[in-house]
Kinemage of the C-alpha trace (Angstrom):
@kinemage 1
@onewidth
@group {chain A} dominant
@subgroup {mainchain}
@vectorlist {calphas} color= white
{ca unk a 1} P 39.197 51.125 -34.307
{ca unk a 2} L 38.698 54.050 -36.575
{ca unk a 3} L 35.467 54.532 -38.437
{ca unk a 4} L 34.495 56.877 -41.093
{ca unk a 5} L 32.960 58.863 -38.471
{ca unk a 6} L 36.883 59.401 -37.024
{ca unk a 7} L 35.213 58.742 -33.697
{ca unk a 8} L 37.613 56.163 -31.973
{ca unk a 9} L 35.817 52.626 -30.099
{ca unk a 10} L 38.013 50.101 -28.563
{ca unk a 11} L 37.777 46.385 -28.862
{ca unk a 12} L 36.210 46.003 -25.542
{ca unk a 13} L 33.215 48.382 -26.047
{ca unk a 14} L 32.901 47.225 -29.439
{ca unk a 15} L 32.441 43.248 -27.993
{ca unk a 16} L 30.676 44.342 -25.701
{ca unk a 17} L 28.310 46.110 -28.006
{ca unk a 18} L 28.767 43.816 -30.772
{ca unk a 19} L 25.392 41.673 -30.582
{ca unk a 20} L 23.416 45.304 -30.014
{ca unk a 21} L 24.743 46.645 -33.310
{ca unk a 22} L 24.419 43.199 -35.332
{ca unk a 23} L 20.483 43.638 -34.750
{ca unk a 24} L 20.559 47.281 -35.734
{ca unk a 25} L 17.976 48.040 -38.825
{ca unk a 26} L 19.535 50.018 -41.736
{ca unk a 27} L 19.288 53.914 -40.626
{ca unk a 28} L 19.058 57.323 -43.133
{ca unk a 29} L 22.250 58.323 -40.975
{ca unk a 30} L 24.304 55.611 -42.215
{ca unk a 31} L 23.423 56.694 -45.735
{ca unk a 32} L 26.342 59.183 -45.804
{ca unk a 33} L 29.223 57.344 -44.391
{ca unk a 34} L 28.105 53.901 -46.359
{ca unk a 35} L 27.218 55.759 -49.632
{ca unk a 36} L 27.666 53.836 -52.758
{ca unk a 37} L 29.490 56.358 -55.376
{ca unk a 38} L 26.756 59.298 -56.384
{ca unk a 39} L 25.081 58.513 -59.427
{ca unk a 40} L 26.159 60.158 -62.734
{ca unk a 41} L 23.845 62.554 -64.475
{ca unk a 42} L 22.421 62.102 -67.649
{ca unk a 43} L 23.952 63.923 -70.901
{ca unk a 44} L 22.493 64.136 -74.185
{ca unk a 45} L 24.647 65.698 -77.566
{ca unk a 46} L 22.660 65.713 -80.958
{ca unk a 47} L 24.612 66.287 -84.435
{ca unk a 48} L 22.705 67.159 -87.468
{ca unk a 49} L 24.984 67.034 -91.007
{ca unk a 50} L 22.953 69.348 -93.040
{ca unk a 51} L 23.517 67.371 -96.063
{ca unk a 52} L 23.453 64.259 -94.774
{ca unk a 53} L 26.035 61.525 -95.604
{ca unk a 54} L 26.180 59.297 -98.554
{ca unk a 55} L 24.406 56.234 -97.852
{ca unk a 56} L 26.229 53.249 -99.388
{ca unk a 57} L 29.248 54.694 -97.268
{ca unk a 58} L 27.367 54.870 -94.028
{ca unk a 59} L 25.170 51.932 -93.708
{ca unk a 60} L 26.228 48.827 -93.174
{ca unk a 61} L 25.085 45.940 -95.499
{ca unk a 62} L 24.195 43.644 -92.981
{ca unk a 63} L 21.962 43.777 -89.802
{ca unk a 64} L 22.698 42.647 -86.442
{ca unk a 65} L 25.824 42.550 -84.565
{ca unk a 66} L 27.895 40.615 -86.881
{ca unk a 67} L 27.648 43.413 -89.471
{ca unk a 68} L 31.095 44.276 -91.627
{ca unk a 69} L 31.711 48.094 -91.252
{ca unk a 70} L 30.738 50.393 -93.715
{ca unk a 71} L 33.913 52.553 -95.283
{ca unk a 72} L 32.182 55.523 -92.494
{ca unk a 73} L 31.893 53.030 -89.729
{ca unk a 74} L 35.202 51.385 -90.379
{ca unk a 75} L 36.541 54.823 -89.045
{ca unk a 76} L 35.473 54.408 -85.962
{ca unk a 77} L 35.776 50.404 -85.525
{ca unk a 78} L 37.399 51.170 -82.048
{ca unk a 79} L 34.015 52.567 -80.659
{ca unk a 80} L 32.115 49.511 -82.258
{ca unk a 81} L 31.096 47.999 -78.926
{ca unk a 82} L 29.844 51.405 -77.534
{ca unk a 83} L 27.567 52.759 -80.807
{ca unk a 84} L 24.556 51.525 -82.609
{ca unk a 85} L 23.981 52.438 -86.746
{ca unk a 86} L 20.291 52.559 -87.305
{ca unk a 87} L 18.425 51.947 -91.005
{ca unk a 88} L 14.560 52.279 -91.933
{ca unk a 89} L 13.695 55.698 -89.773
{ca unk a 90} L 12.016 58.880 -91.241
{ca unk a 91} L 9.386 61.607 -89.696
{ca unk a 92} L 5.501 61.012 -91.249
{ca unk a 93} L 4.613 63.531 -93.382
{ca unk a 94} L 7.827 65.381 -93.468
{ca unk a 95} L 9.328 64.853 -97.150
{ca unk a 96} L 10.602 68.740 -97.154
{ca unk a 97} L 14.171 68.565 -99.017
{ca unk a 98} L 17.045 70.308 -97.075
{ca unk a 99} L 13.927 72.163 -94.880
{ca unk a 100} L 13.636 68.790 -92.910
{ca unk a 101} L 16.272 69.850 -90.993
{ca unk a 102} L 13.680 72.022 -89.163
{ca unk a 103} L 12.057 68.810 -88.323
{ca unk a 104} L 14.646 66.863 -86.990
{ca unk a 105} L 14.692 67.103 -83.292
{ca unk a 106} L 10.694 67.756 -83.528
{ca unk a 107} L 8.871 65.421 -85.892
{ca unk a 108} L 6.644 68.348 -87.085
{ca unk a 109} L 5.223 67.488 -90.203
{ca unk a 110} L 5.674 69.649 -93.248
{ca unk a 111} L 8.416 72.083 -92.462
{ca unk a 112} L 8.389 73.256 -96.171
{ca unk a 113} L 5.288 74.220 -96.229
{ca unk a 114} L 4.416 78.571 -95.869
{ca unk a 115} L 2.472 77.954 -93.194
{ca unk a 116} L 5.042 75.851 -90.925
{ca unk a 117} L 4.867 76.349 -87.754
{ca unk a 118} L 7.190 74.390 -85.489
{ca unk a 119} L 7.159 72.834 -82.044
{ca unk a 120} L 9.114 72.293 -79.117
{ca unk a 121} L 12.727 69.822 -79.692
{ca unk a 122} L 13.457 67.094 -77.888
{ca unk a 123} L 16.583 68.523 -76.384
{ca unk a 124} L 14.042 71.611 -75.051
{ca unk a 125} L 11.715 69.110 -73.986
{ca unk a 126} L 14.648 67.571 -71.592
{ca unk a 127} L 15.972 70.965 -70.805
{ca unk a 128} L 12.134 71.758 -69.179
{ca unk a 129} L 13.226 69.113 -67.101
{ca unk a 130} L 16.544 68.963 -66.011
{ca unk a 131} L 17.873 72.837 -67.389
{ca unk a 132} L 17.845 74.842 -64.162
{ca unk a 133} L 20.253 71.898 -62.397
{ca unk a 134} L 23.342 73.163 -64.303
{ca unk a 135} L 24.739 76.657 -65.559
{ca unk a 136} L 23.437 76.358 -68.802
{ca unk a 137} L 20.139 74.405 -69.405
{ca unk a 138} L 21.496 73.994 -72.772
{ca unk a 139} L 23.742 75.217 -75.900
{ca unk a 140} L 23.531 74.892 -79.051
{ca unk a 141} L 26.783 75.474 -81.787
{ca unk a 142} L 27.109 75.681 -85.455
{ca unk a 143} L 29.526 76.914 -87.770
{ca unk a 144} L 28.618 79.545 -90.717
{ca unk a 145} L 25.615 81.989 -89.773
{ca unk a 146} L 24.818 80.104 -86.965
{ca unk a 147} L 21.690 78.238 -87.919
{ca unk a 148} L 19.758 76.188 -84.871
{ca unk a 149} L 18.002 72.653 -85.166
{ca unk a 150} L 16.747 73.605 -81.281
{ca unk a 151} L 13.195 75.357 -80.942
{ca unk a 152} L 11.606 76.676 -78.025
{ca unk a 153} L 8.218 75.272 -77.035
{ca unk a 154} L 6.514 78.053 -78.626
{ca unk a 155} L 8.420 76.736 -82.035
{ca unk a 156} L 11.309 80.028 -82.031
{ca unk a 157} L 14.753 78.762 -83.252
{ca unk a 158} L 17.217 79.328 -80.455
{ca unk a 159} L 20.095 81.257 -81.910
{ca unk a 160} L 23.110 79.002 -81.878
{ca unk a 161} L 26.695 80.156 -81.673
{ca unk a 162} L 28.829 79.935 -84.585
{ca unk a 163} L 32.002 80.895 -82.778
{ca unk a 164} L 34.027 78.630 -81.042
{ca unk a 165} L 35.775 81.537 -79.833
{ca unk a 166} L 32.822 83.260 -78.197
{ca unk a 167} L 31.807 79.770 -76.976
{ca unk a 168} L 34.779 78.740 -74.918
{ca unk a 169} L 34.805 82.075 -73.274
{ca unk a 170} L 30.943 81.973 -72.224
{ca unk a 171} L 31.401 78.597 -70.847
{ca unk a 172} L 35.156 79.283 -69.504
{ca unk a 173} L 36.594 82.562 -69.246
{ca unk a 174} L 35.229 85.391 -66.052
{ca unk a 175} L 33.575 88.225 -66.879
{ca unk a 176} L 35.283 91.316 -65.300
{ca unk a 177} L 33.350 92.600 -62.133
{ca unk a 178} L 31.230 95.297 -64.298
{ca unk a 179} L 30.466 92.414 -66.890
{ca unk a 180} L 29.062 90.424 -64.119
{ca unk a 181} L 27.057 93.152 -62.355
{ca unk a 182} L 25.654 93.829 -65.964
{ca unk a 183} L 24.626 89.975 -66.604
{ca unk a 184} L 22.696 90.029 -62.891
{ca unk a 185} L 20.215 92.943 -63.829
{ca unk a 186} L 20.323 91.392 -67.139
{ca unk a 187} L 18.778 88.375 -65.600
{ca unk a 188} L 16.729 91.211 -63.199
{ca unk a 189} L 15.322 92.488 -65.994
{ca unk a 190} L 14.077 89.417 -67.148
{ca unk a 191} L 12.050 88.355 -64.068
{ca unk a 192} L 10.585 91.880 -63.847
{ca unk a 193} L 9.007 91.239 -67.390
{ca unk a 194} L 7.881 88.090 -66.346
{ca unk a 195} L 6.283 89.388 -63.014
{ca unk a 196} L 4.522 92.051 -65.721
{ca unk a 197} L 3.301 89.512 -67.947
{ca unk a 198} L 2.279 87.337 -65.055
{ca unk a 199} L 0.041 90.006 -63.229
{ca unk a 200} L -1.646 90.572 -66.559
{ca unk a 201} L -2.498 86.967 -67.316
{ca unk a 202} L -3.664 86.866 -63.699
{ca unk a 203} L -5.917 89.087 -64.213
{ca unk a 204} L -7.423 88.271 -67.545
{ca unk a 205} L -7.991 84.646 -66.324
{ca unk a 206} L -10.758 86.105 -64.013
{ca unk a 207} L -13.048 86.438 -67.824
{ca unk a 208} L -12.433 83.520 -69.330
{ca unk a 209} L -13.870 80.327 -70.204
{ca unk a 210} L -12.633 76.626 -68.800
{ca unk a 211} L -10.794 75.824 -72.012
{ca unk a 212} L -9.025 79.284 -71.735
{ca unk a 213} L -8.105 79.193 -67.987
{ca unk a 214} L -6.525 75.524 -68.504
{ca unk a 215} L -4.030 77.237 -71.262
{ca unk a 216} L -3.260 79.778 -68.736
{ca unk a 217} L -2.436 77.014 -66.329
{ca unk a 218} L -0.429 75.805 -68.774
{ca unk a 219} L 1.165 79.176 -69.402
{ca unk a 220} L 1.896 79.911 -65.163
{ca unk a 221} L 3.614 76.679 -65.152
{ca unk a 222} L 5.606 77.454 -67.638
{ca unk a 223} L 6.199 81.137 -66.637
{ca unk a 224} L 7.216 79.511 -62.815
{ca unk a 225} L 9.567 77.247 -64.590
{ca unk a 226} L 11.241 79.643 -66.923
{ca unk a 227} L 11.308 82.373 -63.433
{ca unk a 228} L 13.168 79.286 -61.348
{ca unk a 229} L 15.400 78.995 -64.268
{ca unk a 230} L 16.302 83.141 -63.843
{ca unk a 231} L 16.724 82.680 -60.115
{ca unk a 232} L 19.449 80.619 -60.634
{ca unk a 233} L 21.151 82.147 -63.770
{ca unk a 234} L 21.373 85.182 -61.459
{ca unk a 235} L 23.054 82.249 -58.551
{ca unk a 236} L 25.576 81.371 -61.273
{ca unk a 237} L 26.110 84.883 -62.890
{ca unk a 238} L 27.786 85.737 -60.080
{ca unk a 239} L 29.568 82.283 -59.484
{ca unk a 240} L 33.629 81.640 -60.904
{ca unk a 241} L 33.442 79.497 -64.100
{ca unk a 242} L 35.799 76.974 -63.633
{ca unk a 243} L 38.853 76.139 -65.181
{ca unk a 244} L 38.749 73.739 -68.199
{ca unk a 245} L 42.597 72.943 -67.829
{ca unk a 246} L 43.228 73.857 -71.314
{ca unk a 247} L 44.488 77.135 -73.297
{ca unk a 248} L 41.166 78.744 -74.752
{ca unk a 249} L 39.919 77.367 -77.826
{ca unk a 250} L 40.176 79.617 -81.058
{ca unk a 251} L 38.163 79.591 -84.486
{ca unk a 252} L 40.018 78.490 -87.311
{ca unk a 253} L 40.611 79.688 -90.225
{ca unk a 254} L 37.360 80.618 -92.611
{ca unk a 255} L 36.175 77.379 -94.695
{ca unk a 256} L 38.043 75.346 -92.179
{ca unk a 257} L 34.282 74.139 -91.016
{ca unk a 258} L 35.301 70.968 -90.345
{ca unk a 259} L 38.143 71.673 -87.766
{ca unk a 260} L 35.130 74.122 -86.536
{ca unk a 261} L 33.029 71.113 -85.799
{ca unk a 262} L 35.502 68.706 -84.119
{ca unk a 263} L 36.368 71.984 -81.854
{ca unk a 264} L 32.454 72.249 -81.375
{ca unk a 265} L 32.355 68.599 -80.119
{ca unk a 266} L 35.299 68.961 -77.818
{ca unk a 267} L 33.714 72.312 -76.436
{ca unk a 268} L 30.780 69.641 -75.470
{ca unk a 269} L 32.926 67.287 -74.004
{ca unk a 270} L 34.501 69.737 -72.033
{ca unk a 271} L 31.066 71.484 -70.633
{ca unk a 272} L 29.785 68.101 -69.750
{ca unk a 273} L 32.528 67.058 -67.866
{ca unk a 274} L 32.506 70.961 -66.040
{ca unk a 275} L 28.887 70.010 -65.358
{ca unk a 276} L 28.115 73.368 -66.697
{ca unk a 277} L 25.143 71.452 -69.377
{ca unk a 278} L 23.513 68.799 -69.920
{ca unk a 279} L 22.481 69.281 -73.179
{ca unk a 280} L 24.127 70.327 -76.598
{ca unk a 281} L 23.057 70.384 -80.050
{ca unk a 282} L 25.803 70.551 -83.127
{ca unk a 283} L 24.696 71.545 -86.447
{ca unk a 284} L 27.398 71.189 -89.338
{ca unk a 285} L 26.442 72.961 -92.160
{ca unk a 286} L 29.267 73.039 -94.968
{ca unk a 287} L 32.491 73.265 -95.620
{ca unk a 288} L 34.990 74.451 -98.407
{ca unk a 289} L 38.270 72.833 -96.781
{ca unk a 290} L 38.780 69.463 -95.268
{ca unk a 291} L 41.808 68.518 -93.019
{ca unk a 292} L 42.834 65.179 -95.360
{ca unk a 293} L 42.956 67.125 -98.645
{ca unk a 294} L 44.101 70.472 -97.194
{ca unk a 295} L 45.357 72.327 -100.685
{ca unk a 296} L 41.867 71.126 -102.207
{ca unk a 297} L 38.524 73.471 -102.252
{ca unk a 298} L 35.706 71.541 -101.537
{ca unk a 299} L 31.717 72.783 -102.205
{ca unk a 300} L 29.611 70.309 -99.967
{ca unk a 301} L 26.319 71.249 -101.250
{ca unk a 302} L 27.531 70.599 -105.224
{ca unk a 303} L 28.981 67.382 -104.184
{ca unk a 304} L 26.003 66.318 -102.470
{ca unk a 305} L 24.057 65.882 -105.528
{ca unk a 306} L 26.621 64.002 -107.104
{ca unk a 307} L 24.100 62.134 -109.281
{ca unk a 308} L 25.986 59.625 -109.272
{ca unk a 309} L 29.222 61.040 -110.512
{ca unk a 310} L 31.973 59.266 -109.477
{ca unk a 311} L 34.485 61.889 -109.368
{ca unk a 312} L 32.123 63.842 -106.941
{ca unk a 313} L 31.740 61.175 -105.111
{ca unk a 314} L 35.651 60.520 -104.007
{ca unk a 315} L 35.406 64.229 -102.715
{ca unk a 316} L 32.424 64.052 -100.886
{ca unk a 317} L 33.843 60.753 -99.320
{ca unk a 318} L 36.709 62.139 -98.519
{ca unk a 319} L 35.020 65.031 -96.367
{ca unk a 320} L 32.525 63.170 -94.876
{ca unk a 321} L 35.099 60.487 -94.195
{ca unk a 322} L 36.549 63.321 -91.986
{ca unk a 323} L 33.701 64.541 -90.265
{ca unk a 324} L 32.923 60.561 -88.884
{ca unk a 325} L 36.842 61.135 -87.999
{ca unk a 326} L 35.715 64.100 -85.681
{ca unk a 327} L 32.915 62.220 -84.234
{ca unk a 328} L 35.350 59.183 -83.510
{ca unk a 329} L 38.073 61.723 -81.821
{ca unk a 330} L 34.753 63.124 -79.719
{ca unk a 331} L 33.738 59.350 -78.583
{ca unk a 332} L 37.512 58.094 -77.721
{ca unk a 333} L 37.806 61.429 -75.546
{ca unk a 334} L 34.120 60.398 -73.887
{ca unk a 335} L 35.878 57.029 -73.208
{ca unk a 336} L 38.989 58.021 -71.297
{ca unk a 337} L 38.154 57.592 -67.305
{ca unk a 338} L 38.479 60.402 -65.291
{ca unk a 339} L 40.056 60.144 -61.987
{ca unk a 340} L 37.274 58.349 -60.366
{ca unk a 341} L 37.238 55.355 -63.037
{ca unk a 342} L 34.048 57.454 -64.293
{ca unk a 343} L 33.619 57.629 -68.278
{ca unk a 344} L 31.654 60.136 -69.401
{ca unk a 345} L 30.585 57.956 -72.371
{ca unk a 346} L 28.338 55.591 -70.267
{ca unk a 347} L 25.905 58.547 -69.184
{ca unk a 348} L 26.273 60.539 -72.347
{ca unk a 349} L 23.767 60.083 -75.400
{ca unk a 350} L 25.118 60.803 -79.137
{ca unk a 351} L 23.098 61.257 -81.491
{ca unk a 352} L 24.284 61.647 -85.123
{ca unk a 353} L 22.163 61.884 -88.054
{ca unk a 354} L 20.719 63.886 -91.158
{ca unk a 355} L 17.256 65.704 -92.047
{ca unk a 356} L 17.834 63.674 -95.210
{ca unk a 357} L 18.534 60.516 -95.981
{ca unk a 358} L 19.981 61.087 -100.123
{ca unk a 359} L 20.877 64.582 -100.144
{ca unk a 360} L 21.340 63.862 -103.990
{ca unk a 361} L 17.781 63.530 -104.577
{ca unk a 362} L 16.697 65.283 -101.601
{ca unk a 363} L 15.221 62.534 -100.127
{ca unk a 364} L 14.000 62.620 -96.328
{ca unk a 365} L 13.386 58.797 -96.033
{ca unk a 366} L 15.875 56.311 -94.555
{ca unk a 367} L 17.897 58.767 -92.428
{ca unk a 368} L 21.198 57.938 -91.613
{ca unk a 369} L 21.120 57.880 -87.431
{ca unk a 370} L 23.763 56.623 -85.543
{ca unk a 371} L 23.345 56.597 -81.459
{ca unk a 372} L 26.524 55.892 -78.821
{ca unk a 373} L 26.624 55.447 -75.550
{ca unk a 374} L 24.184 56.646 -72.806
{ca unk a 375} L 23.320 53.471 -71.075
{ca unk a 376} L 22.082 51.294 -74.407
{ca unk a 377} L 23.094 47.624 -75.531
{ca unk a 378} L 25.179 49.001 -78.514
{ca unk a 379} L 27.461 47.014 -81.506
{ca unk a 380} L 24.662 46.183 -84.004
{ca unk a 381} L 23.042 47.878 -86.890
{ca unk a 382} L 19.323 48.003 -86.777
{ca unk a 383} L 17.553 47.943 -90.009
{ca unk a 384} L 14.034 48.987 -90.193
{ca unk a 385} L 11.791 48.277 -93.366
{ca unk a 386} L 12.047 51.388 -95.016
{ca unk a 387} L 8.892 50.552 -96.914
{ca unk a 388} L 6.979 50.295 -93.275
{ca unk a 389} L 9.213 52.367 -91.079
{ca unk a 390} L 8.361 53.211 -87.404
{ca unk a 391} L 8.665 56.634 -86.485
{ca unk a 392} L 11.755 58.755 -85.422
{ca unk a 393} L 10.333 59.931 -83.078
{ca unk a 394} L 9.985 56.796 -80.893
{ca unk a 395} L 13.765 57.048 -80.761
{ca unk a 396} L 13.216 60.667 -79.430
{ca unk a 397} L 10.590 59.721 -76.686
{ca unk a 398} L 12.889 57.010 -75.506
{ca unk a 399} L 15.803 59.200 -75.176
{ca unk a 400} L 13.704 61.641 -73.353
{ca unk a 401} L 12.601 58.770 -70.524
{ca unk a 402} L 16.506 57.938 -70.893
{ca unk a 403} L 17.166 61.312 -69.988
{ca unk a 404} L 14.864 61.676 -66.926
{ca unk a 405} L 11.774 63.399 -69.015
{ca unk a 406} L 9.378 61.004 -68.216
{ca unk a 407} L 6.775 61.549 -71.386
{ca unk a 408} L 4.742 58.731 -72.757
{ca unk a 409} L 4.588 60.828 -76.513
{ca unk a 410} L 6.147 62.848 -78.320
{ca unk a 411} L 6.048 64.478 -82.027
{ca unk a 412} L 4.930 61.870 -84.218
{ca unk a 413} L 5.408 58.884 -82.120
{ca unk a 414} L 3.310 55.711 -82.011
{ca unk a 415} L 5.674 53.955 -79.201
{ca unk a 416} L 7.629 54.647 -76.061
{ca unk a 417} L 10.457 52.474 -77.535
{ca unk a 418} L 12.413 51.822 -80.865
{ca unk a 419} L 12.438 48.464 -81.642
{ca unk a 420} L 15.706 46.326 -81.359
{ca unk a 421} L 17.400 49.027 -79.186
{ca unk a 422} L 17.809 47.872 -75.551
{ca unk a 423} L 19.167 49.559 -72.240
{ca unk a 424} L 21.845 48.224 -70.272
């Protein structure tokens, strides 16, 4: 007989034998050859539309699971089973216009206000935690001037990239052997400031009080973090990106923001499945062109304060109509197994949703959110009372546990949990 071991036993020995192994316990060295299949990591894709998306279009009028689709929804009907709409949610004390976009991954209150100062977002949070097991701890895209929705524990936007050119070839395309070398003391460089900073926070811990020296703790921890991270962005500076199987990916044409955006979601896909992150974050901004009405010129911000008008509301339907159309193309591709039977939807997290919930009167209640996959009981709408709405930000904290960032609060939250959404 031939085992996984490929060590040979023949039917005599193994009769003879037989009632000794029947009695044997479970051992750590069978662990390898028995293995069930290796469990998939956790991924976790946020998209903010800047101007949100025109309510009557997106939510659906009824709650539960026996909901009729919205016209938005209705776009992606085939995903129904594997996406939850959610109704009712806003961040406390954050009624800021188009400047809640700041708050949106965060649940810092006031981000209109001069003296706004942000804090860490939940995708950071989860890269502190699971960012030095992959290439990148995390990227972040966006078309136009590159605006971020992703801050930094010390509340510093992280610049995100507004080319999909530059993108693909950072995650994708080999440096040449003088590009690498340069990216290594790059990452050199960086550790030797840290050591710097280090030895003088060392020493200045020596003359200060108890409520000082446990924010210093605070700060070496995060200094040893951020220095493991650098030890292995040096490992993989020198590693071969690997192969994505596809030509490289090219920016379209300018205005085209919204072919931009679907190529921004498939650059995700395509790092998750690499392994190269864990985490992305996709802010769409604006456009001027839309794929459905190609010889049109569209002004998203003008059309979002339609007040009502219907004329400006068939265009901003239209474009919006094509954005869900993007995120719908970006679910079906999460779907498809890959050779193992393994769908990347099942242990990704998507995360749609607006800083506003009426861009028309800039209002930041009843934000449009709209969560797929990831390991939750999905094919329902869940409709908070707006008039007593629970925080976003429970959503956040339970993502975060989802995720493997085991926090009991976070932001503005008052639970670990948002009601009515389950886990498999």
């Amino acid at each position: 007989m031939n085992f996984i071991t490929q060590r040979y036993l023949s039917r005599r020995a193994l009769l003879k034998q037989g009632s000794i192994a029947l009695a044997l316990p479970w051992l750590e060295s069978m662990q390898s050859a028995f293995a069930a299949t290796p469990v998939q990591p956790k991924r976790f894709v946020c998209v903010l539309n800047y101007f949100s998306f025109h309510a009557p279009n997106f939510f659906p009028k009824e709650a539960g699971a026996a909901y009729t689709p919205s016209p938005y929804l209705d776009l992606i009907k085939d995903h129904r089973d594997d996406f939850t709409v959610i109704s009712g949610l806003n961040h406390p004390e954050v009624r800021d216009g188009h400047a809640s976009d700041r708050s949106f991954l965060t649940g810092t209150p006031h981000p209109g206000s001069p003296s706004f100062r942000n804090s860490i977002s939940l995708d950071q949070l989860i890269a502190e935690k699971i960012g030095s097991q992959t290439r990148f701890a995390s990227i972040a895209m966006a078309q136009g001037n590159g605006t971020s929705f992703s801050y930094s524990r010390s509340g510093v936007a992280i610049p995100a990239e507004s080319s999909v050119t530059r993108m693909f070839a950072k995650l994708f395309i080999n440096g040449t052997p003088a590009e690498v070398q340069t990216e290594v003391e790059r990452v050199r460089q960086g550790r030797s400031i840290l050591d710097r900073v280090g030895a003088e926070a060392r020493a200045m811990q020596r003359d200060v009080g108890a409520a000082d020296r446990e924010k210093l703790d605070q700060y070496f921890t995060s200094v040893r973090e951020l220095e493991q991270r650098m030890v292995t962005a040096e490992d993989y500076a020198r590693r071969p990106k690997p192969n994505p199987g596809i030509a490289p990916l090219k920016d379209p044409a300018p205005g085209e923001q919204t072919l931009s955006f679907g190529l921004n979601l498939q650059l995700a896909q395509l790092a998750f499945q690499a392994d190269l992150t864990r985490l992305a974050t996709i802010y769409y901004i604006g456009t001027t062109k839309t794929p459905s009405k190609p010889g049109e010129s569209f002004a998203y911000h003008d059309l979002s304060h339609h007040g009502q008008d219907s004329g400006k509301i068939n265009k901003l339907t239209l474009l919006e109509r094509d954005i869900m159309s993007e995120c719908g193309k970006f679910l079906g591709r999460l779907k498809k197994p890959d050779e193992s039977g393994t769908r990347l939807i099942d242990n990704t997290i998507t995360v749609v949703g607006a800083g506003m919930g009426n861009a028309s009167s800039h209002d930041a209640t009843n934000l449009p959110i709209l969560v797929a996959g990831g390991g939750f009981k999905h094919g329902q709408h869940i409709a908070h009372d707006p008039t007593s709405p629970p925080p976003l930000c429970n959503l956040w904290v339970q993502i975060a546990r989802q995720m493997g960032a085991e926090v009991d609060k976070f932001g503005t939250s008052n639970k670990e949990t948002l009601a009515g959404l389950e886990t498999v």
